[in-house]
C-alpha positions as CSV (number, residue, x, y, z in Angstrom):
1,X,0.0,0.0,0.0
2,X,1.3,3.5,-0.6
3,X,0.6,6.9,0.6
4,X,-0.3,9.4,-1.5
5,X,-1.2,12.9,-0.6
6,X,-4.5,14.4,-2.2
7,X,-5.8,18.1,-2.3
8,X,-8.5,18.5,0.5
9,X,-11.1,19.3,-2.3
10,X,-10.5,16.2,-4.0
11,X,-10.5,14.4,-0.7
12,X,-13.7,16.4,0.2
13,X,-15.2,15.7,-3.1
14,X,-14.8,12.0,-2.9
15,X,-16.1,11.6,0.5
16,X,-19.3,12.9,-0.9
17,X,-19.6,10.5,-4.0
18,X,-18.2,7.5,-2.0
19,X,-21.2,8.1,0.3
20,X,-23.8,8.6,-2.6
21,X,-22.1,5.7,-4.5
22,X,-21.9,3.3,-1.1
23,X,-18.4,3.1,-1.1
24,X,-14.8,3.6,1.0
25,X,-13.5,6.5,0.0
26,X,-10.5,4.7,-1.0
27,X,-12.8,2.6,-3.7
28,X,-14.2,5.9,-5.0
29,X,-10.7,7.7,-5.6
30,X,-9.8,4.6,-7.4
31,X,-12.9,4.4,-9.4
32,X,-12.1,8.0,-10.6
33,X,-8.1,7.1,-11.5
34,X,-9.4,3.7,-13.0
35,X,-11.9,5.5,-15.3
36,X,-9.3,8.6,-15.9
37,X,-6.8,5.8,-16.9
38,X,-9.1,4.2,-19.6
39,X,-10.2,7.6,-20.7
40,X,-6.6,8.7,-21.5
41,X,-6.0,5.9,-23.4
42,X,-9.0,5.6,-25.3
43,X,-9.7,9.3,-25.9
44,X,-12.2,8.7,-28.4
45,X,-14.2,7.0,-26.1
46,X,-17.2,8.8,-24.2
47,X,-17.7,8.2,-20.3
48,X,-20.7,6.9,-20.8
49,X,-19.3,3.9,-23.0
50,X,-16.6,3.6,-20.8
51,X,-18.9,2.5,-17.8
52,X,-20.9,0.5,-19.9
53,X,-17.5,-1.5,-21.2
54,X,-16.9,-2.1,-16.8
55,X,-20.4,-3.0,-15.9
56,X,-20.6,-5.4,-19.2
57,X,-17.0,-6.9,-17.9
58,X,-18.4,-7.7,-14.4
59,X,-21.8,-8.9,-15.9
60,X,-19.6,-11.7,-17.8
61,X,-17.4,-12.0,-15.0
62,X,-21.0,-13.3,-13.1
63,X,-22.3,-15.2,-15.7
64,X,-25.1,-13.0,-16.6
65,X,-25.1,-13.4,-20.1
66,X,-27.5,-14.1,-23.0
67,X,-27.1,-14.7,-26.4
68,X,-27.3,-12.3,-29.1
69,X,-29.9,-13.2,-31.7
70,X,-29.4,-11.3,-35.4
71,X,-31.8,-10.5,-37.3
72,X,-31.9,-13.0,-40.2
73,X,-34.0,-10.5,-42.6
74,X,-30.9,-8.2,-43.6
């Protein structure tokens, strides 16, 4: 584990949102850097997409999948 020193509004900030989001404030900093990260390397990415590429990856981590049925008319 290492230290790092944050800015008191960032700490302040992610007190709030690990409250409204139910979790540690240590979870919720590394939410933020984990979704920073991927958004600096895929810059053409929106945030929105982003999340939706995590919650998909946990979904299939759980085994809550379901086949994708094309349309055979095209």
């Amino acid at each position: 584990m290492a230290t790092v020193k944050l800015s008191k509004e960032v700490v302040s900030q992610a007190k709030i949102m690990s409250k409204a989001l139910n979790r540690s404030l240590a979870g919720q900093i590394e939410h933020w850097a984990k979704i920073g990260r991927l958004a600096e390397e895929n810059p053409d990415l929106t945030y929105e997409f982003i999340k939706n590429i995590l919650i998909a990856q946990q979904e299939a981590a759980a085994g809550k999948l379901e086949a994708y049925q094309f349309d055979e008319k095209q």
